[in-house]
C-alpha positions in Angstrom: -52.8 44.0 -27.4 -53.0 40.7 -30.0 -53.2 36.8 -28.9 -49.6 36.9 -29.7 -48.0 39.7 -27.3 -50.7 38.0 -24.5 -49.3 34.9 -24.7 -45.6 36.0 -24.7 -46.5 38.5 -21.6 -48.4 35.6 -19.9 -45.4 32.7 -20.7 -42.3 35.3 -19.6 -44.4 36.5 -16.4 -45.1 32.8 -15.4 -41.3 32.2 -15.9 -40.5 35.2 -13.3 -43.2 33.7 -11.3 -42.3 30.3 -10.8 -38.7 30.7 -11.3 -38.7 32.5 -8.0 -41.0 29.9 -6.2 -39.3 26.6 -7.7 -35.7 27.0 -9.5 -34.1 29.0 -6.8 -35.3 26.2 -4.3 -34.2 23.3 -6.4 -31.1 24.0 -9.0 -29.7 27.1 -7.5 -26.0 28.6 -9.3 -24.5 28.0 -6.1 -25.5 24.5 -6.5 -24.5 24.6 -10.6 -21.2 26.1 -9.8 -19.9 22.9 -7.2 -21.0 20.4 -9.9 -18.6 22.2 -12.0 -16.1 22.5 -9.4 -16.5 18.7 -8.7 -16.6 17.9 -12.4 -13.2 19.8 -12.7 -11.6 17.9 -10.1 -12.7 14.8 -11.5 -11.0 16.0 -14.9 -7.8 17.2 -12.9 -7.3 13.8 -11.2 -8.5 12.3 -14.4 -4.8 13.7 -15.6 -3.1 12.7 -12.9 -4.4 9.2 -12.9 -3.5 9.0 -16.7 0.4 10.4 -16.0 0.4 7.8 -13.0 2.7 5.0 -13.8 0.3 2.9 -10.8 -2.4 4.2 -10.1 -3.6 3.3 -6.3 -6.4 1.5 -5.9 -7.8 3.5 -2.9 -6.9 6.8 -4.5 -9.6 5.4 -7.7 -12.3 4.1 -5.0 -12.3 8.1 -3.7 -13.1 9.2 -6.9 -15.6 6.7 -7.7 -17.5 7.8 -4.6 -17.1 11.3 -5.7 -18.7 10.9 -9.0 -21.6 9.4 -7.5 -22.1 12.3 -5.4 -21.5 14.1 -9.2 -23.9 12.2 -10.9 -26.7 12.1 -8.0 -26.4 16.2 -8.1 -27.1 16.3 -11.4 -30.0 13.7 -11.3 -31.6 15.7 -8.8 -31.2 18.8 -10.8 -32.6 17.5 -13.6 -35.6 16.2 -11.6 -36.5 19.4 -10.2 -36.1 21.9 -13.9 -38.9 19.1 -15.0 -40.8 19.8 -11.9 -40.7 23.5 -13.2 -41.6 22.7 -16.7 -44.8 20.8 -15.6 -45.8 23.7 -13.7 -45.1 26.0 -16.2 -47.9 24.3 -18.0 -50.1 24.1 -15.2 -50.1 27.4 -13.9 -50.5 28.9 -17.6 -54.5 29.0 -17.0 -54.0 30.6 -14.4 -51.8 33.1 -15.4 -54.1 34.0 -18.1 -57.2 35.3 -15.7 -54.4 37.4 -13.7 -53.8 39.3 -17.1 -57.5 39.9 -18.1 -57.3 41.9 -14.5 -53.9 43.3 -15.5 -55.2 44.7 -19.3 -58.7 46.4 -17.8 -56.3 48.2 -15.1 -54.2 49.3 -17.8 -57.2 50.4 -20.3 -58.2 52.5 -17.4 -55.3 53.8 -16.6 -55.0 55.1 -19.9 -58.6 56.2 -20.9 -57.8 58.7 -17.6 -54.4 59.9 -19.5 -56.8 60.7 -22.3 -59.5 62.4 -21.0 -59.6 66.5 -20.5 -60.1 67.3 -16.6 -62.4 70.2 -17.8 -64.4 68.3 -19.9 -65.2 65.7 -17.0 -66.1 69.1 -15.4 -68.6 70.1 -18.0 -70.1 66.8 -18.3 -70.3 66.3 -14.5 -73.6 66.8 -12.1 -71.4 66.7 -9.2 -70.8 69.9 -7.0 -67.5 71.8 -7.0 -66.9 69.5 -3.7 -67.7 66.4 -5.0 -65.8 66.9 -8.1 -62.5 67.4 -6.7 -63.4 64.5 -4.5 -63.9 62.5 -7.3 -61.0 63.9 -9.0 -58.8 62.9 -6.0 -59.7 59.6 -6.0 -59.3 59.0 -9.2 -55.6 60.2 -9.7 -55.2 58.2 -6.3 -56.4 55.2 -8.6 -54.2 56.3 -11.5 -51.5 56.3 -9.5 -52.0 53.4 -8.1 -52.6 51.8 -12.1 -49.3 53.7 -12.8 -47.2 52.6 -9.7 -48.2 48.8 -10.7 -48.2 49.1 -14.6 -44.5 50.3 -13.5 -43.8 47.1 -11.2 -45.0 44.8 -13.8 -43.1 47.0 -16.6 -39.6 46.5 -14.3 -40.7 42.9 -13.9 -41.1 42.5 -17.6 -37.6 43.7 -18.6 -36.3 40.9 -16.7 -38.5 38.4 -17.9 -36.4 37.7 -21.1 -33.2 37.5 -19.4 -34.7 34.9 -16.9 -36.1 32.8 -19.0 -32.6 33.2 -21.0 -30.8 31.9 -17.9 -33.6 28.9 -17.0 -33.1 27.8 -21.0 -28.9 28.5 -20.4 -28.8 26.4 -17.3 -30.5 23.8 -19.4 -28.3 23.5 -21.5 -25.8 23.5 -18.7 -27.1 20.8 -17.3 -27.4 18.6 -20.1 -23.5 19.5 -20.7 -22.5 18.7 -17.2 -24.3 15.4 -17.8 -22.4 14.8 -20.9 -19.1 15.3 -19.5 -20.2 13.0 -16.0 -20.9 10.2 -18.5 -17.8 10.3 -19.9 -15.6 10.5 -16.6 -18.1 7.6 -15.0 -17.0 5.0 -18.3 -13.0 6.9 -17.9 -13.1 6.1 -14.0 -14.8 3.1 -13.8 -12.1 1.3 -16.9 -9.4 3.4 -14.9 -10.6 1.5 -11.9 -10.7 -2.0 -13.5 -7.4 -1.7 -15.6 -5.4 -0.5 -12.1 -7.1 -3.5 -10.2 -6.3 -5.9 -13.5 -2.4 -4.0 -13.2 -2.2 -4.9 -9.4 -2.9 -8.4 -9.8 -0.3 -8.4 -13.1 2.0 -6.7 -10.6 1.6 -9.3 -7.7 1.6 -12.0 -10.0 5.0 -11.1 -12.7 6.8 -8.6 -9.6 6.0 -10.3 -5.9 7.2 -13.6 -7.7 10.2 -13.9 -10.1 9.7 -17.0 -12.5 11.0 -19.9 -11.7 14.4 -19.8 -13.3 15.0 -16.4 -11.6 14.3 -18.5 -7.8 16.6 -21.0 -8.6 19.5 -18.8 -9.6 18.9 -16.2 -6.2 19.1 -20.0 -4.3 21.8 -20.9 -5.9 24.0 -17.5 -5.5 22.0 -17.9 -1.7 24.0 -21.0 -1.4 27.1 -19.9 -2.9 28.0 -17.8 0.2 28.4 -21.4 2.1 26.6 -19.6 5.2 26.4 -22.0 8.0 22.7 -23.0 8.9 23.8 -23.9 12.5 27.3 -23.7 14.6 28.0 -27.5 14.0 29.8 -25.9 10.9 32.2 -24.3 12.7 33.3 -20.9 13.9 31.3 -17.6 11.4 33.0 -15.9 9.8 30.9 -12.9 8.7 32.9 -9.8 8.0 31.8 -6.5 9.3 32.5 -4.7 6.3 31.9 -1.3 8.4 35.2 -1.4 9.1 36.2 -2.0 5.5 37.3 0.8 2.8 36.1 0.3 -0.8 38.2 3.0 -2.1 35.4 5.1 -3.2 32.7 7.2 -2.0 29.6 7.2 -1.4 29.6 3.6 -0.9 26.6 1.7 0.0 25.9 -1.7 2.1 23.0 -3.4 2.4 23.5 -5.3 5.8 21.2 -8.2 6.8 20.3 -9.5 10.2 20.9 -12.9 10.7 21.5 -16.1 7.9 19.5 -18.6 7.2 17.2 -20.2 8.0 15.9 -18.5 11.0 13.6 -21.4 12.5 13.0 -22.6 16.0 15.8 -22.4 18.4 18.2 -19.2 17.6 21.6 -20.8 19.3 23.1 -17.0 19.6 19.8 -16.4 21.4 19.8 -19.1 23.5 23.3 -18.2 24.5 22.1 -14.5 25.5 18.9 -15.8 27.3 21.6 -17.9 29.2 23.7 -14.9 30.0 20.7 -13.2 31.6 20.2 -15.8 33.5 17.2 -18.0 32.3 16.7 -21.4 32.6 17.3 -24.3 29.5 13.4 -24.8 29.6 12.5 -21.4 29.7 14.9 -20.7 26.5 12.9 -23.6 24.8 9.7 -22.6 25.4 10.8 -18.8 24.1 11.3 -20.8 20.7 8.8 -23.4 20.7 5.4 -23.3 21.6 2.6 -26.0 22.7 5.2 -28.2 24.1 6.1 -30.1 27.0 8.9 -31.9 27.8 8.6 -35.8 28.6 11.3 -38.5 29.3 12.4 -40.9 26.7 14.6 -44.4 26.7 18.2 -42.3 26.8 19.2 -46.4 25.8 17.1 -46.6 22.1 19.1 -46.9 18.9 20.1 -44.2 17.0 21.2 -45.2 13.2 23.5 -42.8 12.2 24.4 -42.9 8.4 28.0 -44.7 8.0 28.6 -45.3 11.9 26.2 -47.7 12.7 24.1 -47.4 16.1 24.2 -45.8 19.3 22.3 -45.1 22.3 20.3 -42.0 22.4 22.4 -40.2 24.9 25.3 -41.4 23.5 24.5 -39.8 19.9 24.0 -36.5 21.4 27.3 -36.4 23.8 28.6 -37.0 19.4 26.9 -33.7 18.8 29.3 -30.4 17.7 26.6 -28.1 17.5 27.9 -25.2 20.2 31.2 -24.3 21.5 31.5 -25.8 24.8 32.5 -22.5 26.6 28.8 -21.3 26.3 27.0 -21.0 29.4 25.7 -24.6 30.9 21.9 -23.3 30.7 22.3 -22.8 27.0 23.9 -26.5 26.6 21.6 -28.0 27.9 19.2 -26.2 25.5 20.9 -27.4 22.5 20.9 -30.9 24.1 17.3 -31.2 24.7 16.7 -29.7 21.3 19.3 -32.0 19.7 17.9 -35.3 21.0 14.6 -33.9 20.1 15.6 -33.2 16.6 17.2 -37.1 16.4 13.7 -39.1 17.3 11.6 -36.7 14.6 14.1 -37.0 12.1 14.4 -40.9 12.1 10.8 -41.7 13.6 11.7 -42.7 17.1 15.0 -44.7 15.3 13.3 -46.4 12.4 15.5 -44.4 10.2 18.6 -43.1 9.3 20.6 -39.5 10.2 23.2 -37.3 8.5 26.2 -36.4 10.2 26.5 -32.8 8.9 24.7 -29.8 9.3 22.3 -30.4 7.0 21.1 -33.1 9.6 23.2 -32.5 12.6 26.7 -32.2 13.1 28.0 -35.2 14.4 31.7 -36.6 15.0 32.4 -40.2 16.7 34.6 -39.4 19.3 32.3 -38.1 22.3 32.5 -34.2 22.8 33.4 -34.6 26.3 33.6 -31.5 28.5 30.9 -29.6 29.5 29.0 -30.9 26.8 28.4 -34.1 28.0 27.3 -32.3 31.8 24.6 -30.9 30.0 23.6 -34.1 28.2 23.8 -36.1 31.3 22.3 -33.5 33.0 18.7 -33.6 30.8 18.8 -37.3 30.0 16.3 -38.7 27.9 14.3 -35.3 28.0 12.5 -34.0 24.5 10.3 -31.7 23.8 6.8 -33.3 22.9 3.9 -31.3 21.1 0.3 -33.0 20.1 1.7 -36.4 22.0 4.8 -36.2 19.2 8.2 -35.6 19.6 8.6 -31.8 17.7 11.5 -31.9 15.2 13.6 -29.2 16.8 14.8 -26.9 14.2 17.6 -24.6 15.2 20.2 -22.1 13.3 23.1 -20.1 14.9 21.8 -16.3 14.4 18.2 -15.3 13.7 18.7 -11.7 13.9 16.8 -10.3 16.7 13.5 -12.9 14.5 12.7 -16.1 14.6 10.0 -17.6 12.3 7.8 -20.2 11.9 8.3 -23.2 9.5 5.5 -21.8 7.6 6.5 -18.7 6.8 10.2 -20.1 5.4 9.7 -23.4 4.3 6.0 -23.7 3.9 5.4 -26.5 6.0 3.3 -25.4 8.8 3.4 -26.7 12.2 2.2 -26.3 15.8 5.4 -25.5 17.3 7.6 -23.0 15.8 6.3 -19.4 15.9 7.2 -15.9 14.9 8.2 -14.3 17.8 10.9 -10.9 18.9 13.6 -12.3 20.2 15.0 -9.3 22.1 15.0 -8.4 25.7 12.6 -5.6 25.3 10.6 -3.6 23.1 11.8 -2.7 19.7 11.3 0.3 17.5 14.1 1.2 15.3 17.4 -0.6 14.3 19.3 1.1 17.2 17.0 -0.7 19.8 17.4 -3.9 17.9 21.2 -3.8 17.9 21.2 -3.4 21.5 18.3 -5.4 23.0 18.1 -8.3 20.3 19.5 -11.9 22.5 21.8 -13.1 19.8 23.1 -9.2 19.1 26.6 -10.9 19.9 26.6 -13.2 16.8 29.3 -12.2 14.6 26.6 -12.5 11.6 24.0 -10.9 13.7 24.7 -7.8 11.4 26.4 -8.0 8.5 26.9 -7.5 4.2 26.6 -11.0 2.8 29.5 -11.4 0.2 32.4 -9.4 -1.3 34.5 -9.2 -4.7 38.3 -9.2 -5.3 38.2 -6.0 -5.2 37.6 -3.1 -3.2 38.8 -4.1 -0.3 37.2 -7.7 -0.7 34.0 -6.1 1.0 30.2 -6.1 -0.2 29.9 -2.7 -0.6 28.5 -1.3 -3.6 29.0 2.2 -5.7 26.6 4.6 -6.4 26.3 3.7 -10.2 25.8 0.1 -9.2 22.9 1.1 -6.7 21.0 3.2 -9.2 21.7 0.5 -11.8 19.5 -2.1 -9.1 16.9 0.5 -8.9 16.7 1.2 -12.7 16.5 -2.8 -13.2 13.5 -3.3 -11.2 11.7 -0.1 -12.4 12.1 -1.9 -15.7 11.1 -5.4 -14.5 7.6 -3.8 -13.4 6.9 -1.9 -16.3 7.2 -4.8 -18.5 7.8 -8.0 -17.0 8.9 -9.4 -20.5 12.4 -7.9 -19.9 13.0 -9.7 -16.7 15.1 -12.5 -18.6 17.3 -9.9 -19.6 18.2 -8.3 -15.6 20.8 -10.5 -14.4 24.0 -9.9 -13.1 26.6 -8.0 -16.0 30.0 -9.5 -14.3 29.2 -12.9 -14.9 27.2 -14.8 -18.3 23.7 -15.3 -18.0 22.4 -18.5 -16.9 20.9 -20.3 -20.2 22.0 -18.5 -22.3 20.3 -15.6 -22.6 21.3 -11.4 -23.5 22.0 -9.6 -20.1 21.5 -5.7 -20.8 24.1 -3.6 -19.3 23.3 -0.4 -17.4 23.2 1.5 -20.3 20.9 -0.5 -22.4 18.6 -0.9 -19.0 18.6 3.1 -19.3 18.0 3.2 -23.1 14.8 0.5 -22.3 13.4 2.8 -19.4 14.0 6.2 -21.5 12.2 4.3 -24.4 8.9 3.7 -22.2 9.1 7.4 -21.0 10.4 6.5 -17.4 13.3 8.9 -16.4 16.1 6.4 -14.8 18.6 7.2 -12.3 22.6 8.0 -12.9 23.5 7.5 -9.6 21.9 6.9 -5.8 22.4 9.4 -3.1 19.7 9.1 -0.5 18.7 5.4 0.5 16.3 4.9 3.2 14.6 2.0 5.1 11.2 1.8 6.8 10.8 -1.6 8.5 8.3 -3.4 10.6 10.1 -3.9 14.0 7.0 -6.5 15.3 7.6 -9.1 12.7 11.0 -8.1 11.7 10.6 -7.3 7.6 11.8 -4.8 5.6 8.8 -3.1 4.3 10.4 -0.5 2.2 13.3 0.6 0.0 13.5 4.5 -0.8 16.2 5.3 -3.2 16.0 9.1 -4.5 12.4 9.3 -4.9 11.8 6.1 -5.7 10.1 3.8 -3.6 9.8 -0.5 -3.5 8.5 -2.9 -1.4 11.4 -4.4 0.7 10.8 -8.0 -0.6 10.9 -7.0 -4.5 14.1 -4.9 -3.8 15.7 -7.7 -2.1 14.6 -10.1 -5.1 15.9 -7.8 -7.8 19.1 -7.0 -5.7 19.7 -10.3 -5.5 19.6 -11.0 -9.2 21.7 -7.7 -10.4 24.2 -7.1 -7.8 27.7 -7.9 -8.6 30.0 -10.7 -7.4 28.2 -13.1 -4.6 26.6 -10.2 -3.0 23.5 -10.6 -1.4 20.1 -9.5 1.0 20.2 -12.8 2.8 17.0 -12.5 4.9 13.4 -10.4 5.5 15.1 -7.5 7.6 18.4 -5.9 6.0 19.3 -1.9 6.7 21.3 0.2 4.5 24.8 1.9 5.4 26.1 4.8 3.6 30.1 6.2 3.9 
């Protein structure tokens, strides 16, 4: 047997050998076949993030984790195959002085194949005994040279093939690693472009330009919705009871009008009617205060009717039929004079005499009116030693807010807060438990058209229109200028796409749009009192960009007016 066979028995016998000592502990194919399973997941939801039209943020973090895991498997793989290679080399020496012992078992083996029994007979001094003795032992010893010639032979025929399958699983590896690089620089850009998309999103979506404000507050103000009673009777249709002439018609009711801070005058009348006290209604709507005596005598300047007492201003005040419960008029007279001192710093300045200030007349209200201002005289409501500017609106719908969260201006005394009698988990429970639920505008479809019954509601086209407007807005915010209302001409002059041409854009950027709306749903967070979602056939907005959108594209005057608004299908 040559140098050359030597070596190639001694390398393929060391692979057998350390192979079963080192690769089956280290890279097994159990352990090869879940980083292809893992790689192949990472390539399925590879697809799936690229056909996502927004990708979720969470969703990418997942898969960033799991191709760590990916790439950490394979590191450790390839750790341990150059662990084996080293100790190929090492153990090579060694191999070498196992196959000197090897070759003289075979030489012997064979040199007894090769050898006449009778001759060894002939050429023996042994006796007959110790002949067949020797004999014995001998084919004992040959059989013993056969029986391991035959292992090692067995062992041999494998030899190739393992060393085939170390030198495949190689190349495996260094494949796997390949494709791991590329879905570690696909995932990690996916991850940055969805974040970079989120932020567009939040910036061009959450908040419509400027122009686009001013319009929705000028429609908003349109509607001549009163912010408090002093305006006179509501009038807020319940278009429920209303029929459009077609079918399915959908309304999109809100609770409450504007502007939904401090006192809620519908609520203070049902916290009256269940029997709580004028200070206890206060303090329901306005926290950190106290309530301190003031000069009922001090000037009031009141803008084109020169000056009056304190007192005397407020028995001027038409701010809440006089029918109402006494408890709640003396509410609205606390919260009136209150309002007064703020406004004009304790009487340096001037008031309004409409709502926009407070409603004010100069003949005296008289009545029971003027019980409940005699009966509080001089009391305000005082926060942070300062008189509190009383804020107040006739229906907050089952909310009230802070000044923060609807004007901006943040202060110590107004506050989110349920106004309901108990808790609240669904718009049936609000409708019955909220404390102003007997405000004609409590629930209702802001605005109407000539037609159809003068009513707000709106027809299945016209929904899926909304919905096709605003998938259109987010996929490329440069079209928004183009999304306003089709029954009236845009605002500066601008082209206002019709439905059709909204469909033809959407098609265009391979985004199916909708025909026509069949299934609406709400989901709405009864703590704070928001909207949180719109569902409309499949498709899915946050209740604050529907409401925007809506706003913009819905025909006539018609309008979301507030946070929390349901949907009514007939």
């Amino acid at each position: 047997m040559n140098l050359m066979k030597k070596r190639f028995f001694s390398i393929v016998f060391l692979f057998v050998f350390v192979f079963s000592l080192f690769f089956k502990s280290f890279v097994s194919a159990d352990e090869l076949a879940e980083i292809e399973k893992q790689i192949a997941e990472l390539e399925r939801a590879r697809q799936t993030s690229i056909d996502a039209t927004r990708p979720l943020e969470v969703e990418l973090d997942r898969l960033e984790e799991k191709l760590a895991s990916v790439q950490a498997s394979l590191k450790k793989a390839e750790e341990n195959i150059v662990l084996l290679e080293k100790s190929i080399v090492e153990r090579e020496k060694e191999f070498e002085v196992q196959y000197v012992i090897l070759s003289e078992r075979v030489e012997s083996y064979y040199k007894s194949l090769y050898v006449p029994s009778s001759l060894m007979t002939l050429l023996s001094s042994q006796t007959a005994s110790g002949m067949a003795k020797d004999l014995a032992y001998r084919k004992m010893v040959g059989d013993e040279d056969k029986k391991t010639i035959a292992n090692i032979s067995q062992d041999l025929l494998g030899l190739e093939k393992d060393k085939k399958k170390v030198e495949e699983d190689k190349e495996k590896l260094a494949i796997l690693q390949k494709k791991t690089d590329e879905q570690a620089v696909f995932f990690r850009d996916e991850v940055k472009g969805a974040k970079d998309y989120q932020t567009k999103l939040s910036t061009q979506i959450a908040e419509l330009s400027a122009r686009q404000q001013q319009l929705i507050s000028q429609r908003l103000a349109s509607l001549n919705l009163p912010t408090s009673l002093g305006a006179g009777p509501l009038y807020c249709t319940d278009d429920r009871n209303l029929d459009p002439g077609f079918s399915p018609a959908f309304g999109f009711f809100t609770y409450g009008i504007p502007h939904r801070v401090g006192m809620n005058q519908y609520g203070a009348y049902g916290r009256a009617k269940a029997g709580q006290g004028y200070q206890t209604i206060l303090q329901a709507y306005f926290s950190n205060i106290s309530f301190e005596q003031r000069d009922p005598n001090m000037s009031i300047k009141v803008q084109g009717n020169g000056l009056f007492g304190l007192d005397e201003y407020v028995k001027r005040i038409y701010e809440v039929p006089d029918s109402w419960p006494m408890e709640a008029l003396k509410a609205q007279a606390v919260a009136a004079r209150s309002y007064v001192l703020a406004y004009t710093n304790n009487g340096a300045g001037e008031i309004c005499t409409t709502q926009a200030c407070q409603v004010f007349k100069p003949e005296p209200k008289g009545g029971n009116w003027e019980q409940a201002v005699n009966a509080t005289q001089g009391q305000v409501m005082v926060s942070g030693g300062q008189v509190i500017k009383a804020w107040y609106s006739s229906t907050d719908g089952g909310y009230t807010h802070s000044s923060a969260e609807v004007w901006g201006s943040s202060t110590a005394w107004t506050r989110n807060m349920k106004d309901t009698s108990g808790g609240v988990g669904s718009f049936t429970e609000l409708n019955s438990q909220a404390y102003d639920k007997d405000s004609p505008c409590f629930y209702a479809a802001q605005g109407s058209r000539s037609e159809y019954a003068k009513s707000a509601w709106l027809k299945s086209s016209e929904v899926a229109d909304i919905v096709n407007v605003l998938m259109l807005a987010k996929a490329d915010s440069s079209t928004a200028d183009h999304l306003y209302q089709t029954d009236k001409s845009h605002p500066y002059g601008g082209e206002i796409w019709n439905e059709a041409r909204v469909r033809q854009e959407l098609q265009s950027r391979n985004i199916t749009p909708l025909t026509s709306a069949s299934s609406v749903s709400i989901g709405a967070d009864f703590g704070s009192g928001r909207t949180t979602t719109v569902n409309i056939d499949g498709k899915s907005f946050s209740g604050s960009e529907f409401k925007d959108y809506f706003n913009l594209r819905a025909p006539a005057n018609i309008q979301i007016v507030g946070p929390l608004f349901n949907v009514e299908k007939k």
